[in-house]
C-alpha positions, 0 to 999 in steps of 0.5 A: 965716509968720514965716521966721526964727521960724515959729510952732512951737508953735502948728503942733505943739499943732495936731498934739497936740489937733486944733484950733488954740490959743487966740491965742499959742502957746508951748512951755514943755517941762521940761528939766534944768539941770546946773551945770558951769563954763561955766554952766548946761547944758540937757539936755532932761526925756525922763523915760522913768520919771517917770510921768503921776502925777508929771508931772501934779502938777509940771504942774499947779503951774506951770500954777496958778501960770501962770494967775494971770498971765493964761496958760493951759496944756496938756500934751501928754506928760510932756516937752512942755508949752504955755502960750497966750493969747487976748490980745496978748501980746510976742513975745520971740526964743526957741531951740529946745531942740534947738539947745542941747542939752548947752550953756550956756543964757547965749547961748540966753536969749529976747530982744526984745520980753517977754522980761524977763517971760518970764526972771523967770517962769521963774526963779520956775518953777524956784524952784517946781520945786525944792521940789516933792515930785516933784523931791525924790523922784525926786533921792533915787532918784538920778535926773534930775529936771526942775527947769526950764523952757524956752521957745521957738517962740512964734507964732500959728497962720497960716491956711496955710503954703505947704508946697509936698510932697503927702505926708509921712513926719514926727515932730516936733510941728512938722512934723505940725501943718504936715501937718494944716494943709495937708491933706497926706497922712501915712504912716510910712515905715520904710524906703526902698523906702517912700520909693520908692514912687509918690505925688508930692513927699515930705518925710520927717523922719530924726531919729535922729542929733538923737534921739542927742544928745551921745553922739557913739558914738551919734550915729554908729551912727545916721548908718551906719544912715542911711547904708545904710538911706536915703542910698545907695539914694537917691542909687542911684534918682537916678542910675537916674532912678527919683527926678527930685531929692533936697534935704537940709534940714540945718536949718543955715539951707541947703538942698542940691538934687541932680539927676541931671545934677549927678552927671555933673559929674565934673570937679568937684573934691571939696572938704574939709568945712571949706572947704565949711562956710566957704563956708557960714559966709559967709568963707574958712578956712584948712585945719586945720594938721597936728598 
């Protein structure tokens, strides 16, 4: 499996359907494109009220219009949708729609092999989109509509994964897919002590500051919750030996293994964030000046 692009899609359309897709598999999710000055801006569909009678019918439109191309398409709610072929296809680069949510989509377009295709497709989607009775309607009501779409996570199902946990605790499509793949055990933890409990390797999922989005209010209630909920027992039940490791996977391309003996080095001097993020970032930066 392709570290740089895993197979994203076709992991999560394993979690949705219980089977795997019929070759390649991409997402191709509705989202809402915003004209501001610095470009288009995406903000993902997440239309609590658009019911599956509204989402049905702008499915159904993009998916006729899909298949005449050789594509077939499947949804699995009203905000993540699939297209797949049994055939070779190109495998263009892609973005998740959650790395750019709230930014200009100029830098985050596909590129590489296919990927002039897939930018003319989806033009012609969001032409389809536009006039389309459910978009008219709901942009009379005032309400955000889902007036394109965004493709990403493209791949084929691998036969194994390697995932090295013995149980998970995990939301997304992706990571659930992975699960199912693996034959590992699944549970929904809602609190630390469940994380506590005995069972072997754990990964657990805690996404409610990326659930947050742009609000940065939001965004930070949501880390205290973290904070008290998850963080601090933690990092209590490691230092009482209750837990032999702790490893944070940021998705920043880094991963941060804590033991209990790394909370005894106490002649470590704490480091500013923006010195650890330089170091991060591969070059040395200069601290911020005083305003």
């Amino acid at each position: 499996m392709d570290a740089a692009q895993p197979p994203a899609a076709a992991l999560a359309y394993l979690a949705d359907f219980g089977e795997a897709p019929p070759g390649i598999c991409f997402r191709l999710d509705p989202v809402h494109l915003r004209a501001d000055t610095s470009g288009l801006v995406l903000l993902p569909a997440r239309f609590d009220d658009l019911d599956d009678n509204e989402s049905g019918a702008l499915f159904e439109t993009v998916a006729d219009w899909l298949e005449q191309d050789g594509w077939t398409m499947r949804r699995a709610s009203a905000d993540r949708w699939y297209v797949c072929s049994d055939t070779p296809r190109p495998l263009p680069s892609t973005h998740p729609v959650s790395e750019l949510e709230g930014r200009p989509v100029s830098g985050f377009l596909p590129t590489g092999p296919g990927a002039r295709d897939w930018l003319q497709r989806i033009n012609e989607v969001q032409m389809l989109l536009h006039d389309h009775p459910v978009i008219r309607a709901r942009a009379a009501r005032g309400g955000r509509v889902p007036n394109g779409v965004w493709l990403w996570g493209g791949g084929v199902l691998p036969a194994s994964a390697g995932a090295p946990w013995e149980r998970v605790s995990v939301a997304s499509g992706t990571l659930r897919g992975l699960a199912v793949l693996q034959g590992i055990s699944r549970a929904s933890l809602t609190s630390c002590s469940g994380v506590l409990a005995p069972g072997g390797d754990l990964l657990l999922e805690l996404d409610a500051c990326a659930r947050a989005g742009a609000d940065i209010q939001v965004w930070c209630a949501a880390l205290t919750r973290l904070e008290d909920g998850y963080f601090a027992p933690l990092l209590g039940a490691l230092a009482r030996g209750a837990v032999r490791q702790l490893e944070l996977f940021p998705l920043d391309g880094f991963r941060y293994p804590l033991r209990r003996a790394d909370l005894l080095a106490l002649w470590r001097r704490p480091r500013p964030c923006h010195r650890v993020l330089a170091v991060r970032a591969g070059f040395r930066a200069s601290p911020p000046a005083d305003p």
